[in-house]
BADO-591622 format. One record per residue (C-alpha): x negated, y negated, z; residue number from 1. Coordinates in steps of 0.2 Angstrom, whole numbers. Layout:
N
R    c1    c2    c3 resi
R     X     Y     Z  NUM
...
***
This chain:
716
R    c1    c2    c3 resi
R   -26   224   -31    1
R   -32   213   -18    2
R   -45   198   -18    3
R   -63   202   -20    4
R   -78   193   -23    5
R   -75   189   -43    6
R   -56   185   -42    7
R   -58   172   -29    8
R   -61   153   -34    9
R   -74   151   -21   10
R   -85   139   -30   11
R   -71   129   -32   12
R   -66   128   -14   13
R   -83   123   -10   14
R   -84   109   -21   15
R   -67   102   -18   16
R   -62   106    -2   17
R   -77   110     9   18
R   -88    94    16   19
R  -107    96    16   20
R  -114   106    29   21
R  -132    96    34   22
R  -133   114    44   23
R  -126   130    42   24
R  -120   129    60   25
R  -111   112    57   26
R   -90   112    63   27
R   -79   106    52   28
R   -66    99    61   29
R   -47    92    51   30
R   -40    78    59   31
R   -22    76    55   32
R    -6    66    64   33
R    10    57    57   34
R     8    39    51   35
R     6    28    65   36
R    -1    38    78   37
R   -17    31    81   38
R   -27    44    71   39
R   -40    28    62   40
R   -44    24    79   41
R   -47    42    85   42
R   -58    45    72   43
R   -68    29    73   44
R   -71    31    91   45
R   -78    46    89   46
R   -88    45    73   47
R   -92    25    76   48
R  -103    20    59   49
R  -107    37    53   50
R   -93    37    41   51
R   -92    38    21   52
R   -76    36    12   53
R   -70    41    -4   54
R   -55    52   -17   55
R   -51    66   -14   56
R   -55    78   -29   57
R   -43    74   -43   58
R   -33    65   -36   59
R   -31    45   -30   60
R   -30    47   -12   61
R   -42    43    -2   62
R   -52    51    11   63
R   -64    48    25   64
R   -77    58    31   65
R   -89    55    49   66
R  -101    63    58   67
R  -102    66    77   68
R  -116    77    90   69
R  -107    85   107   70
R  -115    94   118   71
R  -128   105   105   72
R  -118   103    90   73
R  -116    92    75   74
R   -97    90    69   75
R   -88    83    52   76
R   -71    74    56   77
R   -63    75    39   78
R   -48    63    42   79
R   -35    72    30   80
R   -18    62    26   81
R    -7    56    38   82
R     9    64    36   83
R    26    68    44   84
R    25    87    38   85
R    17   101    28   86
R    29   104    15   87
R    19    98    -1   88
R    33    84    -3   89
R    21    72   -11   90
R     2    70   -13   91
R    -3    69     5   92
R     7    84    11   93
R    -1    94    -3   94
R   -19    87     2   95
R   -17    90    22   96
R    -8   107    21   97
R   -23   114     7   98
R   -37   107    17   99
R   -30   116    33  100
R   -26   132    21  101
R   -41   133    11  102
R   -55   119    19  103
R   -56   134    32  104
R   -61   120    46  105
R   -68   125    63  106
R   -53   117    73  107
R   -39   106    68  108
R   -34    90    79  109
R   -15    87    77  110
R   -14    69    83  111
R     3    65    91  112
R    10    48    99  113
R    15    50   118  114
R    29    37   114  115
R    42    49   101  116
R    34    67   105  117
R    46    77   101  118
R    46    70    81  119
R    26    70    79  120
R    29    89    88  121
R    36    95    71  122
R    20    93    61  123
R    11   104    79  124
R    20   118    74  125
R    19   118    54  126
R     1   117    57  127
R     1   132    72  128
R    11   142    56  129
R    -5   142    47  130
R   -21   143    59  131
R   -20   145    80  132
R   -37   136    80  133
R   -29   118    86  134
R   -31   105    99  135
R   -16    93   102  136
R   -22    76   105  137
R    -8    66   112  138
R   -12    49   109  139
R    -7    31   115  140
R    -3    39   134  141
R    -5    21   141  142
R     9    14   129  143
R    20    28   135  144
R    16    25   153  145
R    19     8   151  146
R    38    12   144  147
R    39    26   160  148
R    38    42   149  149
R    28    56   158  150
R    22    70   148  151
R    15    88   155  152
R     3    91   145  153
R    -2   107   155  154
R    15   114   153  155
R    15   108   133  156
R    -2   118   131  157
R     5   134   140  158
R    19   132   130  159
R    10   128   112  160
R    -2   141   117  161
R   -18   128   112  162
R   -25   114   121  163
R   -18    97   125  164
R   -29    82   129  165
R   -19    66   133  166
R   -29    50   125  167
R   -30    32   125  168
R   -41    31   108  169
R   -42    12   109  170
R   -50    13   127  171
R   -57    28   122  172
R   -50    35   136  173
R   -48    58   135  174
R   -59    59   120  175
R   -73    66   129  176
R   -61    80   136  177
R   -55    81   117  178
R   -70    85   113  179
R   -75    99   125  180
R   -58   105   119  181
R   -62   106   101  182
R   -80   112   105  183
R   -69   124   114  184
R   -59   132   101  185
R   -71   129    86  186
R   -84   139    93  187
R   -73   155   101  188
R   -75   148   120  189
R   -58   148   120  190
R   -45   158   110  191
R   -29   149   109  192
R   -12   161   105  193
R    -1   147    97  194
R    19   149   100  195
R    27   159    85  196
R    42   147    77  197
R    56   163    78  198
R    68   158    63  199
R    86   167    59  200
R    88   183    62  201
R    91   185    43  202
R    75   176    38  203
R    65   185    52  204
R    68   202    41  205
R    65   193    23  206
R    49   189    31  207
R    46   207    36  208
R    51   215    21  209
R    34   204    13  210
R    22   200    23  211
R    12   216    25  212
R    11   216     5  213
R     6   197     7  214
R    -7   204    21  215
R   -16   215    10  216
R   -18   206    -6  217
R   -23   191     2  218
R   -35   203    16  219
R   -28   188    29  220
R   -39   176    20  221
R   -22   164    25  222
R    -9   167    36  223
R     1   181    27  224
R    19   175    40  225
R    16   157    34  226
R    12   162    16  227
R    30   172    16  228
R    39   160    24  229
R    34   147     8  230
R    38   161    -4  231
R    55   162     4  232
R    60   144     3  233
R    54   140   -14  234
R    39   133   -13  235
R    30   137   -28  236
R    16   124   -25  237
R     7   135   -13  238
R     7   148   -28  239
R    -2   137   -36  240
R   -14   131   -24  241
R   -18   152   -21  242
R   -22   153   -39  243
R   -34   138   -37  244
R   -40   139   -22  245
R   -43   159   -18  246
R   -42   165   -37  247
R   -26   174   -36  248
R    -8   173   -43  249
R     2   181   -30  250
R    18   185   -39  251
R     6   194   -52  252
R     9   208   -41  253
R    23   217   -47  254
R    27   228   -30  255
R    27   208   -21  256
R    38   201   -36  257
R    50   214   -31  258
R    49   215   -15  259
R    52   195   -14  260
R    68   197   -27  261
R    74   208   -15  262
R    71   197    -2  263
R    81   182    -9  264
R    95   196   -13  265
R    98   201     4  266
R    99   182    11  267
R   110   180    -2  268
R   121   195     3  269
R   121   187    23  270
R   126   170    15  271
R   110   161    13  272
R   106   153    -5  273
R    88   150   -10  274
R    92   130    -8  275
R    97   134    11  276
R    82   144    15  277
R    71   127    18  278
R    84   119    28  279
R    86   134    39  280
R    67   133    40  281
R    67   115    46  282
R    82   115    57  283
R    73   130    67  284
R    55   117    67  285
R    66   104    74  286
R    74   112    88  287
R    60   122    94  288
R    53   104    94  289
R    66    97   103  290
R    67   113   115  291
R    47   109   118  292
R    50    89   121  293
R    66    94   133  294
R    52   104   144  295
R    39    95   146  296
R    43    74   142  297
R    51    64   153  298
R    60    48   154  299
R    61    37   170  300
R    72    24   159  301
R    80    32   143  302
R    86    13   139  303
R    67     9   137  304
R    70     8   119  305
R    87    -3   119  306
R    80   -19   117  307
R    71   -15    99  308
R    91    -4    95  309
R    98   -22   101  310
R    88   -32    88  311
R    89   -18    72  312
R   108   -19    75  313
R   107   -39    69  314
R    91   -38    59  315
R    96   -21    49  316
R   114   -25    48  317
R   123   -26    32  318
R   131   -42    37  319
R   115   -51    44  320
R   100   -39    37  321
R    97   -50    19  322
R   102   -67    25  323
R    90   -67    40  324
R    76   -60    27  325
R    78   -74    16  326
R    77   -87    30  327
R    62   -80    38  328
R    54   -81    20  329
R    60   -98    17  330
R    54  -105    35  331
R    36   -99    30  332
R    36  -107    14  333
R    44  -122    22  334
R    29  -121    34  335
R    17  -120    23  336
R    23  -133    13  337
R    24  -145    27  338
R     7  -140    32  339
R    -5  -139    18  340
R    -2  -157    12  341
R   -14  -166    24  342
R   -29  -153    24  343
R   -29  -150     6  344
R   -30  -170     4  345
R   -45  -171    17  346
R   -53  -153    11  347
R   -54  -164    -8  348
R   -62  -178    -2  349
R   -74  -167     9  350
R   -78  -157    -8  351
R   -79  -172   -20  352
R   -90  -181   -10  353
R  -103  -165   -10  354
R  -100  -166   -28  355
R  -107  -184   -29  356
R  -121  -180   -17  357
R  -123  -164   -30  358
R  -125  -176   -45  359
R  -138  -186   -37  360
R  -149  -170   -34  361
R  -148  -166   -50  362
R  -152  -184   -58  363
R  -165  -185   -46  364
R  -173  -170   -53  365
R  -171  -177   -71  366
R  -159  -161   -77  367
R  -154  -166   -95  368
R  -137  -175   -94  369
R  -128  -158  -105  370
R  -132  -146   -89  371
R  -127  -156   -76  372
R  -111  -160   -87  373
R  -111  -139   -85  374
R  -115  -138   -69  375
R  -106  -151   -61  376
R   -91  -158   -71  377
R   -88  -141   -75  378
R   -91  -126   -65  379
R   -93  -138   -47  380
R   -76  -147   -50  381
R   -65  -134   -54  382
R   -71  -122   -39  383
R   -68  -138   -27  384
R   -53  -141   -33  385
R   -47  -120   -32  386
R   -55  -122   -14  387
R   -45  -139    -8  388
R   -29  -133   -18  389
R   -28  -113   -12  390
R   -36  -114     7  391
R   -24  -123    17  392
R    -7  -115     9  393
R   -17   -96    11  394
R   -23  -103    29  395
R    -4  -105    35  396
R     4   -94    23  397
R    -6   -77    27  398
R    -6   -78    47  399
R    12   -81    47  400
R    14   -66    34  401
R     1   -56    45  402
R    10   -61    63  403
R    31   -52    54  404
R    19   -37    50  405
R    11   -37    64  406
R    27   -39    74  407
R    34   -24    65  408
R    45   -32    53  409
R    41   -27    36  410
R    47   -12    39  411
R    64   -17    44  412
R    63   -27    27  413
R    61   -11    17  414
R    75    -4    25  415
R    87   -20    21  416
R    81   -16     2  417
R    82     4     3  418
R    99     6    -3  419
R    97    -8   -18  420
R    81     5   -24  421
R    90    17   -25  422
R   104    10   -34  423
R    91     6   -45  424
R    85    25   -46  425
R    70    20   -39  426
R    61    28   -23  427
R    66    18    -5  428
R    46    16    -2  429
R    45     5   -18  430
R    53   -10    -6  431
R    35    -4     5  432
R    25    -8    -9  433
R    33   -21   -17  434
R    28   -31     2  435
R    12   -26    -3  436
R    13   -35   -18  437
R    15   -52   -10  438
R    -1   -52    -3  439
R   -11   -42   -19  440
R    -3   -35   -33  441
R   -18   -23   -35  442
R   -14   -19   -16  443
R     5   -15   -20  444
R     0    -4   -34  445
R   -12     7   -26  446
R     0     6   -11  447
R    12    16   -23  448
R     2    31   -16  449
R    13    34    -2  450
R    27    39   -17  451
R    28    58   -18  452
R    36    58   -35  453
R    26    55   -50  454
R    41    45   -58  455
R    46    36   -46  456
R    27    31   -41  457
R    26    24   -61  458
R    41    14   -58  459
R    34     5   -45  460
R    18     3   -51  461
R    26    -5   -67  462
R    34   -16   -57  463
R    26   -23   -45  464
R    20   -37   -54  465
R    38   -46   -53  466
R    32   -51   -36  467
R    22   -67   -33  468
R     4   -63   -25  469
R    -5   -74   -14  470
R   -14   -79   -32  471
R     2   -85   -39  472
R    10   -94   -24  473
R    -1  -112   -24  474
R     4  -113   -43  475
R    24  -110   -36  476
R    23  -122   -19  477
R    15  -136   -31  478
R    25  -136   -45  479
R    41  -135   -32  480
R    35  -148   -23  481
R    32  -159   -40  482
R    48  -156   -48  483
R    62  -147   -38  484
R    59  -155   -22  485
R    51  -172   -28  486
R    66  -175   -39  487
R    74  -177   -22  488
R    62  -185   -13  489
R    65  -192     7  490
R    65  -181    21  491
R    72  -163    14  492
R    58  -162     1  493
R    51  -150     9  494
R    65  -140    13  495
R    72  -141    -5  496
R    52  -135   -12  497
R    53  -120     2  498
R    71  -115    -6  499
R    63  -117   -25  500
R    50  -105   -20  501
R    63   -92   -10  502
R    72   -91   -27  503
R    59   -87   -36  504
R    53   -73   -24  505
R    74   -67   -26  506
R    74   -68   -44  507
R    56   -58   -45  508
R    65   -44   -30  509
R    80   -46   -44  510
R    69   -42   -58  511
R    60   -26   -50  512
R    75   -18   -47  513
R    84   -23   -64  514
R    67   -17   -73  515
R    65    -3   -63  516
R    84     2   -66  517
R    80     1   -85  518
R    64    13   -83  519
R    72    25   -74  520
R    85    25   -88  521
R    75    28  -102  522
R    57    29  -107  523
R    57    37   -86  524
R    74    43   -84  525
R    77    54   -68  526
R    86    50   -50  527
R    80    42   -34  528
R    72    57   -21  529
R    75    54    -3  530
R    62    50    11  531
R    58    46    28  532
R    55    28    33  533
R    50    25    52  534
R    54    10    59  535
R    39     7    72  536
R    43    -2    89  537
R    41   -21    90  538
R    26   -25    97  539
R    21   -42   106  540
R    11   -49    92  541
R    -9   -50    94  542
R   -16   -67    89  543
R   -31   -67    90  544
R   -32   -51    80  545
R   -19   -59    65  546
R   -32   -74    64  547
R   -46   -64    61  548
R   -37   -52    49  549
R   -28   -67    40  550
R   -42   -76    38  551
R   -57   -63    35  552
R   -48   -50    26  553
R   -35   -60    17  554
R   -39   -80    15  555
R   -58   -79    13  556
R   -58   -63     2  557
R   -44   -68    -9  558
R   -50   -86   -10  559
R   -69   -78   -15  560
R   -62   -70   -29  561
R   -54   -85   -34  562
R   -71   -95   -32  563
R   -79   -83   -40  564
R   -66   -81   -58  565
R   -66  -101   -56  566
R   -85  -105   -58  567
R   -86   -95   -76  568
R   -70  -100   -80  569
R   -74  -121   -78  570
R   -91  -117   -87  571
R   -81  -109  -103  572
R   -66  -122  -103  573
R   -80  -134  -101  574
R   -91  -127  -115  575
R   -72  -123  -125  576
R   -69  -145  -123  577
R   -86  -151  -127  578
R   -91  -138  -142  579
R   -83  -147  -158  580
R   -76  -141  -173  581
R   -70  -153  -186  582
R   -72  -168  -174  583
R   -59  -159  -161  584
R   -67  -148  -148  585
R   -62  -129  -149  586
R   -49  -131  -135  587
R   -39  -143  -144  588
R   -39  -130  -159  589
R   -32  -117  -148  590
R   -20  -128  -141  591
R   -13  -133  -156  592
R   -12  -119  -161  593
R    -2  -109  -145  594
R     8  -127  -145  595
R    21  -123  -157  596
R    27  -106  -148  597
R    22  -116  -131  598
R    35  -131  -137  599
R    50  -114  -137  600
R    46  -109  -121  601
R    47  -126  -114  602
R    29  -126  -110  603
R    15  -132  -123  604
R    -2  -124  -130  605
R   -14  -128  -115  606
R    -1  -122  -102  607
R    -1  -105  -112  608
R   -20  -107  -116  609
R   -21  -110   -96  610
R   -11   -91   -94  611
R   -20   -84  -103  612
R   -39   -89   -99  613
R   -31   -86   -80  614
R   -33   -67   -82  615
R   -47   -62   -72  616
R   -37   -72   -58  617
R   -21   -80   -57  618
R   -30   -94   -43  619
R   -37  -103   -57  620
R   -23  -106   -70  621
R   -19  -124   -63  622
R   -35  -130   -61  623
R   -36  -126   -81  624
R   -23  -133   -84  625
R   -28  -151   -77  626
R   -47  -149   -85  627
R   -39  -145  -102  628
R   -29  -159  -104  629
R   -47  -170   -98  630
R   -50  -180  -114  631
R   -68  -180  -108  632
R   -69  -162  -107  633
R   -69  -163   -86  634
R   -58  -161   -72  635
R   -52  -180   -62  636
R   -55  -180   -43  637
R   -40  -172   -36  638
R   -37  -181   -19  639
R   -17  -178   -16  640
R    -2  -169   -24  641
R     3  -186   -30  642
R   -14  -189   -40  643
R    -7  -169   -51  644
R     9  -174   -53  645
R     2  -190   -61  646
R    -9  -181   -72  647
R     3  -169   -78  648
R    21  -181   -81  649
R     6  -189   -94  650
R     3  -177  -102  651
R    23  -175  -106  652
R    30  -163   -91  653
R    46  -166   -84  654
R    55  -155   -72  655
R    59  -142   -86  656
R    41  -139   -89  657
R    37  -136   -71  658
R    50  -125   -71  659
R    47  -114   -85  660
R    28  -112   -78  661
R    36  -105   -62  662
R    47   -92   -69  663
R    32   -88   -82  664
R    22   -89   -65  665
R    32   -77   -58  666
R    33   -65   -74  667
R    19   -63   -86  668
R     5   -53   -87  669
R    -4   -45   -72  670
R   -22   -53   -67  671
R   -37   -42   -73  672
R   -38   -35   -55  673
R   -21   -27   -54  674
R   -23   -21   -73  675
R   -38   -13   -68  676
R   -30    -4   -55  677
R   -16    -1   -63  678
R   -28    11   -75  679
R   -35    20   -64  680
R   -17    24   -53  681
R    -7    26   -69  682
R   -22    38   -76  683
R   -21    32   -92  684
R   -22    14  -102  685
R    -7    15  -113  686
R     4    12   -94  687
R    -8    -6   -92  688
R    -3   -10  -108  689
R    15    -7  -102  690
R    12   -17   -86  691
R     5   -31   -95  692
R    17   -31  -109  693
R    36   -28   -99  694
R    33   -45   -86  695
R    25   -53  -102  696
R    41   -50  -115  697
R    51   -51   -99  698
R    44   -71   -93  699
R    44   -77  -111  700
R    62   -71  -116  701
R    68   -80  -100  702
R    58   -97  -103  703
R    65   -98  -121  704
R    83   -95  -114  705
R    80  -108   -99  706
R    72  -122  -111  707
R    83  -121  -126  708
R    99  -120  -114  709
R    95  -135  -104  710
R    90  -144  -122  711
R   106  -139  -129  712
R   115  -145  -111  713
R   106  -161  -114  714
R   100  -159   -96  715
R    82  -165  -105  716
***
């Protein structure tokens, strides 16, 4: 039987798949394009503010929705996931091929990058498989022009068989001619006859042999070519996906079941296996790709690339690749070290003198003496001394993170760590979102998307905690500047604090992959899945645009978070000091009480106190600490480094306690934010339970061994 009216799941392609029409004669246009291509700034050029963002249904990856007029008619740019194919290798793949498939859009816009044609051409021609109503938009035309690559694009759309528009999206240069194009095709103007992909003369007749079945129980409500050519290589999501989408198990169909076995039998018979059929498939992709490139790109200097090849030979390198990483990492802590002690002392006395201006106000107004204690001593004090403490190291730290991103080494940095994941049995990509992780934890976790497995995505996830955050980093550059590198003293302080901190970072990278080798060994055994990683061209860095995003999106939102956890968090610990219980105030019950286990660990009960009031934000656990061990139940005016180290040597630290609050630091429990996140990415809470209790178990079985080894070394 074929599809009819009852079988089909046409409510459910409406409500998942199919944006809202404002008007029935609305276009729905797909917007799709390889990572990296310029497809975010195509489609906020030409949707401008009418966007709206949001998940797509079931799933955790997000999609973006806007709204643009030409000539007389309104259009719906749904921007589907940027991917490298449509073979439903992960989440995105799945999500970009079914909105193609089943979204029934008006016209699709393949977005390709001019500069490296011939790869982005692979994804033109999966998509020409399943509809001919496409425009090519060949983006970043300027770049290429700038490295001397022409590119024909009449002679690539005679050849494609659909339109080609050459685009600068960032100047907005073609994209009125993109427009008329996809005006063009998605109201019949123009009928494009894309090229047919012609496959192995043995596969050509598998495909023959079911494609007319494929044709009439489907009644061409998908391409019935593409549809057979899925059902030869194995790909039994697209079953699926049929079933849901258009209410119809193919293979329910006994003549097709057949027909399909006999199919596979006589590939078999000409020497091609089930498992070879996809590679065939994409073999044939990627010379027809190459074949199309070869026609219609030229290069005026093929060496235009040899000076990034130059620099990957020494910066990928087995010999050179880690070593380099670590000194980079170690020069930006040694920077921000060297230039955060100054400001932070100037920022202080900038705040405390508000704070005294503050207290007069109040007085003046004859507050009684208990709120302004609240107010003042409590929440005031603790947010200026977040503020003075955080803003300079995040000021320095996160432009000089933002300016090796921006300059295209991150990626290079996943590739040095690729082949230790993977001994780890962990995905490649995980060393992607572990970088994420150094500036938000919460942002490496949901950065975990771009993992296809579901395993290997959990891993990572579980993981990513073992990397410091921008939250955690203040606590690690103060305590190494206290008692690693102020044990020295003299003119390598510095230096010696920027090397304290880069081993932490190595023991946390250590600790992902040992965890993460352990998961994928038990409780999520399996084996590492191969990927793709693109290693983009190096790009002369933009400064201006690495201040603003450092500071805006970065500095100023992570340090307002911070503010904000610290204000309620001053009020409580103030309350917590003040409130008394048997003539001692409640903190010093909980703190004796934590002590004992806190004594084990080389720490003491206000430091774990400290942890563990600092969930809702790593930012504050410091600034606790010092107002805990207030007698008075307030926090002292922090001017300089030297006025914390004072403060905390009273209170009974030496170099092993500041030690031990590193490596707890660096592995205990996520903040509240990243837990959170962690939920709603994992899917269930029992996995943020496991996140918050793997780093926890982790950090205190590795402070007890460090603190009782050094006691019984006699080292303290």
């Amino acid at each position: 039987m074929g599809l009819t009216n009852r079988s089909t799941g046409t409510g459910v392609l409406q409500k998942e798949l199919k944006p809202e029409r404002v008007t029935p004669d609305d276009r729905i246009i797909a917007l799709a394009g390889n990572p990296n291509v310029g497809k975010s700034t195509v489609f906020n050029s030409l949707t401008g503010m009418k966007q709206h963002t949001g998940n797509w249904p079931g799933k955790t990856v997000t999609n973006a929705q806007g709204r643009y007029r030409h000539k007389d008619k309104n259009f719906i740019l749904v921007d589907i996931p940027g991917t490298y194919s449509l073979m439903a290798n992960s989440v995105e793949e799945e999500i970009a091929r079914d909105f193609v498939c089943f979204g029934e859009p008006d016209a699709v816009i393949v977005v390709t990058d001019a500069t490296c044609l011939e790869r982005n051409l692979n994804l033109v021609l999966q998509t020409l498989e399943i509809t001919d109503r496409v425009v090519v938009c060949v983006n970043l035309i300027d770049e290429a022009k700038r490295k001397k690559i022409r590119i024909n694009c009449e002679e690539l759309s005679k050849r494609l068989g659909v339109p080609v528009i050459p685009t600068n999206a960032r100047r907005k240069t073609g994209l009125d001619e993109l427009m008329d194009a996809v005006y063009a095709v998605s109201t019949g103007q123009i009928s494009p006859k894309p090229i047919k992909v012609t496959y192995d003369d043995e596969i050509e007749r598998a495909i023959d042999m079911i494609q007319p079945k494929i044709m009439q129980l489907t009644a061409c409500r998908i391409n019935p070519r593409w549809v057979a050519v899925k059902l030869l290589d194995g790909d039994e999501s697209i079953l699926n996906s049929i079933d849901r989408y258009l209410g119809f198990n193919l293979l329910n169909d006994s003549e097709l079941s057949g027909l399909l076995n006999y199919a596979r039998q006589y590939l078999s018979e000409n020497g091609i296996e089930k498992e070879q059929v996809r590679d065939r498939i994409v073999s044939t992709l990627v010379k027809t790709a190459e074949e199309l490139s070869r026609e219609t790109v030229t290069f005026e200097n093929r060496q235009y690339n040899r000076f990034d090849r130059k620099i990957d030979r020494i910066l990928t390198s087995k010999v050179f690749g880690i070593p380099i990483m670590l000194a980079l990492l170690a020069s930006i802590f040694w920077l921000t070290i060297e230039g955060t002690n100054v400001p932070s002392g100037l920022l202080a006395d900038f705040l405390f003198g508000i704070e005294e201006k503050l207290s007069a106000f109040l007085k003046s107004m004859d507050i009684p003496l208990w709120i302004h204690d609240m107010l003042v001593l409590g929440m005031f004090r603790t947010i200026a001394w977040v503020v003075s403490v955080m803003l300079p190291p995040m000021a320095v730290f996160f432009p000089l993170f933002t300016l090796l991103e921006d300059l295209g080494y991150l990626p290079r940095v996943a590739f040095n760590l690729d082949n230790f994941f993977k001994k780890a049995c962990a995905h490649g990509k995980q060393a992607l979102t572990m970088c994420m992780g150094f500036g938000c934890n919460a942002a490496g976790v949901i950065g975990c998307r771009i993992i296809s497995s579901p395993r290997e995505r959990l891993i990572a996830i579980l993981t990513n905690n073992f990397v410091p955050c921008n939250g955690r980093f203040p606590t690690l550059i103060a305590m190494s500047m206290i008692f690693i590198g102020g044990l020295a003293g003299g003119r390598f302080q510095s230096a010696i604090s920027a090397l304290a901190v880069t081993g932490i970072v190595v023991l946390g990278i250590f600790m992902t992959l040992l965890v993460s080798k352990i998961l994928s060994v038990t409780i999520l055994r399996g084996y590492p899945s191969s990927f793709e990683l693109e290693l983009p061209p190096y790009r002369k860095p933009q400064i201006f645009r690495i201040l603003v995003r450092s500071i805006f999106d970065r500095t100023l939102f992570v340090l307002g978070r911070a503010v904000a956890v610290a204000a309620p968090a001053g009020l409580v610990i103030w309350l917590m000091a003040n409130i008394k219980v048997n003539n001692m105030s409640l903190l010093s019950h909980a703190a004796d009480f934590l002590d004992p286990f806190g004594r084990m660990l080389g720490m003491d009960g206000y430091i774990l106190m400290a942890f563990i009031l600092g969930l809702p934000a790593n930012e504050i656990v410091i600034p606790i600490i010092v107002m805990s061990y207030m007698a008075s139940g307030t926090m002292v005016e922090i001017n300089e480094l030297e006025d914390l180290r004072r403060i905390l040597v009273d209170n009974g630290w030496t170099w092993l306690t500041g030690l031990c609050v590193m490596l707890f630091s660096l592995m205990h429990f996520p903040c509240g934010t990243t837990l959170w996140t962690i939920k709603k990415e994992a899917g269930s809470i029992k996995w943020a339970v496991a996140a918050f209790a793997i780093p926890t178990i982790i950090g205190i079985a590795v402070c007890y061994i460090v603190a009782n080894g050094a006691r019984l070394l006699g080292l303290v």
